[in-house]
C-alpha positions as CSV (number, residue, x, y, z in Angstrom):
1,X,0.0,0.0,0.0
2,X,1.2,3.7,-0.7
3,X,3.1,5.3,2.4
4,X,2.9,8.3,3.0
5,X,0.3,11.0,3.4
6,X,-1.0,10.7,-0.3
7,X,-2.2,7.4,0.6
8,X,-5.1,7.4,-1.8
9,X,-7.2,4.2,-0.4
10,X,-6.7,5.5,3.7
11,X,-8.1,8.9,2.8
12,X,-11.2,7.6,0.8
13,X,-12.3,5.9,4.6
14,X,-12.5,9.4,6.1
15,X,-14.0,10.7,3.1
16,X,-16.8,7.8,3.0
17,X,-18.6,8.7,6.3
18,X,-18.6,12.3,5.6
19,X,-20.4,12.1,2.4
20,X,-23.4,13.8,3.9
21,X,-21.1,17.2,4.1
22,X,-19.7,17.3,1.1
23,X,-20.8,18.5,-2.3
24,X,-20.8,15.5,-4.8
25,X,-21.5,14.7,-8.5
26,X,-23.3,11.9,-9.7
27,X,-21.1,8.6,-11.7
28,X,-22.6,8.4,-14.8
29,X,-21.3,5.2,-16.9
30,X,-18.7,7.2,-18.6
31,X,-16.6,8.5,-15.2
32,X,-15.9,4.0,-14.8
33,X,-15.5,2.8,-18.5
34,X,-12.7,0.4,-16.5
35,X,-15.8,-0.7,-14.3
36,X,-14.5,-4.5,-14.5
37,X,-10.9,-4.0,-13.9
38,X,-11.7,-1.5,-10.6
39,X,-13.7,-4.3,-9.3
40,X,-11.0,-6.6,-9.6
41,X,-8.1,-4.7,-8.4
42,X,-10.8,-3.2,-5.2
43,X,-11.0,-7.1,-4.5
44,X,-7.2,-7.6,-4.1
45,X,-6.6,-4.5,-2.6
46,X,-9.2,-5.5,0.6
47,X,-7.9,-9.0,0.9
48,X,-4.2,-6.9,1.2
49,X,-5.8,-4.9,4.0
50,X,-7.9,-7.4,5.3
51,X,-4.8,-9.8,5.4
52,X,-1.7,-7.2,6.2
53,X,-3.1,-3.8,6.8
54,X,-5.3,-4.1,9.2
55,X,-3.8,-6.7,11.3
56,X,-0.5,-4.6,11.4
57,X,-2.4,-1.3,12.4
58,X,-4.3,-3.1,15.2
59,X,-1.2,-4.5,16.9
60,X,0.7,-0.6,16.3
61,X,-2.6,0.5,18.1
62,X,-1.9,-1.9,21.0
63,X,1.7,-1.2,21.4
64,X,1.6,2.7,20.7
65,X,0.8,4.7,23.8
66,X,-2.1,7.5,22.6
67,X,0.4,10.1,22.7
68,X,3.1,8.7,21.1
69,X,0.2,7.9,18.3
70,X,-0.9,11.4,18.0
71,X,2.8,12.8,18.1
72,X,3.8,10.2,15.1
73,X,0.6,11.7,13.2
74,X,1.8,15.2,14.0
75,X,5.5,14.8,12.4
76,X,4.2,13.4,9.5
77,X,1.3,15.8,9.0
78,X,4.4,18.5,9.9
79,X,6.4,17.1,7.0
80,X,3.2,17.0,4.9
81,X,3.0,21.4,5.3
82,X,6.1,21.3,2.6
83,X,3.6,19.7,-0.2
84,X,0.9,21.6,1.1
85,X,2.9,25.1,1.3
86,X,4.2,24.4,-2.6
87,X,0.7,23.2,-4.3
88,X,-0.9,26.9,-2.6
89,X,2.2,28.8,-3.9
90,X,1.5,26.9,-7.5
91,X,-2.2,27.7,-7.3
92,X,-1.2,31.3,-6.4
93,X,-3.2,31.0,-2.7
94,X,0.0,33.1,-1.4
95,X,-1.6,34.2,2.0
96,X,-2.6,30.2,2.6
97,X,1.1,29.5,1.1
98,X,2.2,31.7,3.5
99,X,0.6,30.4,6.5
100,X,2.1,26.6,5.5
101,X,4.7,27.7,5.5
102,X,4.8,30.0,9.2
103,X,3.3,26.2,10.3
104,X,6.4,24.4,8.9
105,X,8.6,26.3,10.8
106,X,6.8,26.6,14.4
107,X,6.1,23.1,14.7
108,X,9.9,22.1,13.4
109,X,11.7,24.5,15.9
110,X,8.6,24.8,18.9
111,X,6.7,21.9,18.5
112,X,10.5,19.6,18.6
113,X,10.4,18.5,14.7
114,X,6.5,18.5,14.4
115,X,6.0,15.8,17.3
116,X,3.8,18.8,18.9
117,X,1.0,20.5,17.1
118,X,1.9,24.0,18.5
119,X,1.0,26.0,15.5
120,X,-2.9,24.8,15.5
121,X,-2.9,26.6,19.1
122,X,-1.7,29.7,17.6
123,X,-4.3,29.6,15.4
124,X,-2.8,28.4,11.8
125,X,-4.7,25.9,11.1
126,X,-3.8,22.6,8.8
127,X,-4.8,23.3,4.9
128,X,-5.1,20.1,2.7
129,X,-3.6,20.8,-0.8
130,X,-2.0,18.3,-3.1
131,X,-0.9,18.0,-7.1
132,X,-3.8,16.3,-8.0
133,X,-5.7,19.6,-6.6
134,X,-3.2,21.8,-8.3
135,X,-4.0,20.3,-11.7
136,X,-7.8,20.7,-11.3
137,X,-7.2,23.8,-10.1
138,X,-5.5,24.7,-13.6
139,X,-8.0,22.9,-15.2
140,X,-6.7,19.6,-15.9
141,X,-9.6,17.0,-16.1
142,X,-9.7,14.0,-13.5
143,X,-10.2,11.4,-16.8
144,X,-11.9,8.0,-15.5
145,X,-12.2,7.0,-11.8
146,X,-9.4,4.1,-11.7
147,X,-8.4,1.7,-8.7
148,X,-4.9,1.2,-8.5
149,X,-2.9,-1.9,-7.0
150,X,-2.5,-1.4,-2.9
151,X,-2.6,2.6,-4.2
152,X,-6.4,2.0,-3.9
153,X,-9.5,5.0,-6.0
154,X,-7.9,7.5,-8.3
155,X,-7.7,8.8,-11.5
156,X,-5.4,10.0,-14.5
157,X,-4.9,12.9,-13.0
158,X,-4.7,11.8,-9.5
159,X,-1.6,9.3,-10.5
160,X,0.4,12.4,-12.2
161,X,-1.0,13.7,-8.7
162,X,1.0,11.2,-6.6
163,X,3.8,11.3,-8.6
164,X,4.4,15.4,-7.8
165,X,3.5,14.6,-4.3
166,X,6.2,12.0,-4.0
167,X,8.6,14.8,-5.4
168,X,7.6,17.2,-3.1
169,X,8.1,15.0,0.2
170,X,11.5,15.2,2.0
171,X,11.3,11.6,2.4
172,X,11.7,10.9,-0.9
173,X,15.3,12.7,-0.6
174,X,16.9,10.7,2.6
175,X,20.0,9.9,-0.1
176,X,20.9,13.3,0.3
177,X,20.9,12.6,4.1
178,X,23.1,9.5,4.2
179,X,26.0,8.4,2.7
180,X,25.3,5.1,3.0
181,X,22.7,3.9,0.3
182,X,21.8,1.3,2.6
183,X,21.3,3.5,5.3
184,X,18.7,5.7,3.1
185,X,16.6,2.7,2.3
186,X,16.5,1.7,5.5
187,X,15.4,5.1,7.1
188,X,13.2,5.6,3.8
189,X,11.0,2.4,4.2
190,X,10.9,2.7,7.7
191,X,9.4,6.0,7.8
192,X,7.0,4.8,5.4
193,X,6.0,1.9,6.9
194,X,5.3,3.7,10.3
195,X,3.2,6.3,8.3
196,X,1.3,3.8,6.8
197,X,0.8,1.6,10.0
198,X,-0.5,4.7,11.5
199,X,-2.8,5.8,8.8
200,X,-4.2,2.6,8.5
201,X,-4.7,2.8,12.7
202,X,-6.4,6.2,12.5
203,X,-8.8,4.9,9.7
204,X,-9.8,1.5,11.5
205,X,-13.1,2.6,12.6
206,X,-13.8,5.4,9.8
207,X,-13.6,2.3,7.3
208,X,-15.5,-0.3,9.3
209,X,-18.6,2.1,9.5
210,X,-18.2,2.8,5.4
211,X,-18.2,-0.7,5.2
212,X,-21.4,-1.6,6.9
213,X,-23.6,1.7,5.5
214,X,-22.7,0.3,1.7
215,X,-24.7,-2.3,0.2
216,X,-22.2,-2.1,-2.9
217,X,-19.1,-1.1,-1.4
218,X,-17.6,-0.7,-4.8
219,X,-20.2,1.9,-5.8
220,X,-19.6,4.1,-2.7
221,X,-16.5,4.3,-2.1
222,X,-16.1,5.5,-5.8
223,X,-18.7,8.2,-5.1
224,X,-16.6,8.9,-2.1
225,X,-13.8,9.7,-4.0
226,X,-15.1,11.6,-6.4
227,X,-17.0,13.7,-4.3
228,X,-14.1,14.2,-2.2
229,X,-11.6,15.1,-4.8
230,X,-14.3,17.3,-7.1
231,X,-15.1,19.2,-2.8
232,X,-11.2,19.7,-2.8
233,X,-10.2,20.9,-6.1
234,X,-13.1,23.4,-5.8
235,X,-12.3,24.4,-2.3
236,X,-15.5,23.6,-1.0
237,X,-17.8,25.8,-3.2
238,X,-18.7,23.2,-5.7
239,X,-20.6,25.3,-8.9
240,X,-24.3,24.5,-8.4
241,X,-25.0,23.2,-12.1
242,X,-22.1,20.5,-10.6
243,X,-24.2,19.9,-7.3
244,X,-26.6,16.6,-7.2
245,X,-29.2,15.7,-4.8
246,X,-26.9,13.1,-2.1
247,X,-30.6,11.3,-2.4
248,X,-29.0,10.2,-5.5
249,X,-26.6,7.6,-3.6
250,X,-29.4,6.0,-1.9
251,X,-29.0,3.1,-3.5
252,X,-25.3,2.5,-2.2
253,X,-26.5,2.3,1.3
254,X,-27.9,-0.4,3.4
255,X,-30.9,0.6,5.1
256,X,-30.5,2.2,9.5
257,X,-32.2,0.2,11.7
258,X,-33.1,2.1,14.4
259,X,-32.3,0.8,17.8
């Protein structure tokens, strides 16, 4: 599975449960022409969850105190502001640019390399930007919704996306760090694999409740993602002619018993 913080299939768990507040477009036939090969590739991407994923981020749950959890999340969100800080400089959001980038630097130095959210208390808050926003934002189109091996939903776009955002994340550069080609690896994949172990953690119950509310769970996680990304690139004020009635994914979702 991706590490990192553009982990595609992580983020579509937090996005599924909060369908209800975001705008969303409707999946007409032609957004899934590759339908058959999603399904597919969805399939072996849950057995690799249900089979490595999950089981790892239950036992890092165990053995990670809460606040060593939440200071893990905070140095890689921290590392995250440099991707954020560039995609709002290359959509021209200066003042939002400038504000990554006043985060960057008081949770490095004050918050002890990010472990400490400091800057939130200050009030600079967290902004979520990425390249796959910064080419919508330009105007590039998202193409067909696509699943990708252990990458989980995106798009065209999204995969040009992931590759900026891999560019753009210090880890990617840990040779420069080390002289020792061994020694980057090493570091590399084992900041990755803690990232992704405490992703996963974070998303245990966010994907469990997505799970159950879906009767096709193919169907709306897609919708998640699409609604998610086409809330993002439009920062929130989705053009009404682009809005649909969320009545329209009714038939994604099991029926609530009332208890």
């Amino acid at each position: 599975m991706q590490i990192g913080k553009t982990n595609t299939m992580l983020n579509i768990f937090g996005a599924a449960v909060l369908l209800g507040g975001c705008a969303t477009t409707p999946v007409a036939d032609s957004q899934d022409p590759w339908e058959g090969w999603n399904r597919k590739v969805q399939t072996f991407n849950d057995r690799f969850d249900d089979y490595l994923m999950k089981p790892v981020a239950r036992g890092y749950r165990w053995i990670t105190p809460s606040f060593v959890d939440t200071g893990v999340s905070n140095f890689f969100g921290n590392i995250g502001e440099v991707r954020v800080l560039i995609n709002n400089a290359l959509q021209g959001k200066l003042l939002m640019a400038g504000m990554d980038g006043a985060r960057f630097l008081v949770n490095t130095t004050a918050g002890l390399g990010g472990l400490f959210d400091v800057a939130s208390e200050i009030d600079l808050p967290r902004h979520k930007e990425d390249f796959d926003q910064t080419l919508g934002y330009w105007g590039v189109e998202p193409g067909p919704y696509l699943v990708l091996p252990f990458l989980g939903p995106s798009s065209p776009r999204g995969l040009f996306g992931l590759l900026g955002d891999t560019a753009m994340n210090p880890i990617s550069y840990t040779g420069l760090y080390f002289t020792s080609a061994w020694t980057s690896r090493a570091v590399s994949g084992g900041l990755g694999a803690l990232n992704a172990a405490d992703l996963r953690a974070d998303n245990l119950e966010n994907e469990k409740i997505a799970s159950e509310a879906a009767l096709d769970r193919y169907a709306f996680f897609r919708a998640a993602y699409i609604s998610q990304r086409h809330y993002l690139v439009h920062d929130g004020n989705v053009p009404p002619e682009e809005e649909f009635n969320l009545d329209d994914l009714d038939e994604t979702l099991s029926p609530v018993t009332p208890y």
